[in-house]
C-alpha positions in Angstrom: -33.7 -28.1 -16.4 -30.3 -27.4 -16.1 -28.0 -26.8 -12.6 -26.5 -22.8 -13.3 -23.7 -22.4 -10.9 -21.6 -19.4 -10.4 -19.4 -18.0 -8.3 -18.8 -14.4 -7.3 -15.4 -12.5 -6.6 -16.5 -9.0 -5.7 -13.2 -6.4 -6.0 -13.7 -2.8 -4.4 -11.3 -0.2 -4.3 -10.2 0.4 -0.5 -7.2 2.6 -1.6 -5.8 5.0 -3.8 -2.1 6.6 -3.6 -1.1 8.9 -6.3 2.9 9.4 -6.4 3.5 7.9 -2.3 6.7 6.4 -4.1 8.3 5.0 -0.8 4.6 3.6 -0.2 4.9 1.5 -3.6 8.5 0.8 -3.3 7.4 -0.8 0.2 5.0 -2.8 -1.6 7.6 -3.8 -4.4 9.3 -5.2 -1.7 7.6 -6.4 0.3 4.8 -7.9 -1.6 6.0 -8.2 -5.1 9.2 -10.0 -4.7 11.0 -6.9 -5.8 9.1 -7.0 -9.2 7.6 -3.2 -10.2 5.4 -5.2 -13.2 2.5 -2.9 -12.4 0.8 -6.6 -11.6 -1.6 -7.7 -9.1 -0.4 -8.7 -5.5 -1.9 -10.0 -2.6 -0.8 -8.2 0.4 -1.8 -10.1 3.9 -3.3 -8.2 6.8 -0.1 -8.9 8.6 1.7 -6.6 5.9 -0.4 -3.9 5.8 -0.4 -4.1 9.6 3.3 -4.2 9.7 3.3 -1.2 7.2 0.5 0.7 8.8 3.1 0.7 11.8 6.0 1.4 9.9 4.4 5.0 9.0 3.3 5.7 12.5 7.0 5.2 13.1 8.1 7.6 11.0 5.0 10.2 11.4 6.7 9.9 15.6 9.9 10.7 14.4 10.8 12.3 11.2 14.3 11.5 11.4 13.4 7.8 10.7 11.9 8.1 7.2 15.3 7.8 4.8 15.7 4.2 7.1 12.5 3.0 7.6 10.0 4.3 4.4 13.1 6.0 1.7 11.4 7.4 -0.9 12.2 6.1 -4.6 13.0 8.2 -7.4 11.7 6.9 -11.0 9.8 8.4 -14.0 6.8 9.5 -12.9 7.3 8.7 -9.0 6.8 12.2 -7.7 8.9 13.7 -5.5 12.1 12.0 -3.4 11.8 14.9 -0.6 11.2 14.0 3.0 8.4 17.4 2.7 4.9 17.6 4.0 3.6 15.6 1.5 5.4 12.8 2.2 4.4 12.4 5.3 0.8 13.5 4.1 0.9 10.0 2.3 2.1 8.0 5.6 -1.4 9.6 7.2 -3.0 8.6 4.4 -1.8 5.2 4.4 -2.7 4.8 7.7 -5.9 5.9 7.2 -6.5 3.5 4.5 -4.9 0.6 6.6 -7.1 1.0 9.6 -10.1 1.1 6.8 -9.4 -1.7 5.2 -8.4 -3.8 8.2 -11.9 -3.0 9.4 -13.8 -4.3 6.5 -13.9 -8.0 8.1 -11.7 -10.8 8.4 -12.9 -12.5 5.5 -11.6 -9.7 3.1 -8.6 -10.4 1.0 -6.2 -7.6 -0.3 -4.2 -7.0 -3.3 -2.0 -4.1 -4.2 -1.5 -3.2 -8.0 0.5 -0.4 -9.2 0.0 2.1 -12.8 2.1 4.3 -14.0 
């Protein structure tokens, strides 16, 4: 008899943005070396803690947004206005943060863009 070994990597999805263009421009960033190659890139729990804050920031005052989280105009990357929907996405994000932080501190996270 033979020895079968295997190892498992188990991805789930613990977030979705659809056209949070400042959102992925932070991740660009600051967790893709400024690279927009719609590639795979871990993100450390320190990051998304550090942008998790970064939209409570903004969420307090509005007037920070164009400094702290500026929206990015592209093809396909939604609106560039500072509008309720914008700041709709920094809830969100927060939302998805503070769920994903809470999965355990053996979870590793990536962030991959497609557009």
């Amino acid at each position: 008899m033979g020895l079968d070994m295997y190892l498992y990597n188990k991805e789930t999805e613990v977030g979705y943005w659809r056209k949070a263009n400042a959102v992925h421009q932070w991740f660009v960033d600051n967790c893709q070396n400024g690279e927009d190659d719609c590639r795979q890139a871990y993100v450390s729990r320190e990051a998304l803690t550090t942008l998790r804050d970064l939209c409570q920031q903004v969420l307090n005052d509005h007037s920070l947004a164009e400094e702290l989280l500026p929206t990015q105009a592209g093809f396909f990357f939604g609106s560039t206005e500072y509008d309720e929907y914008y700041f709709g996405d920094l809830a969100d994000t927060i939302r998805i943060i503070d769920d994903a932080l809470s999965c355990g501190d053996e979870w590793t996270f990536a962030y991959q863009s497609s557009w």
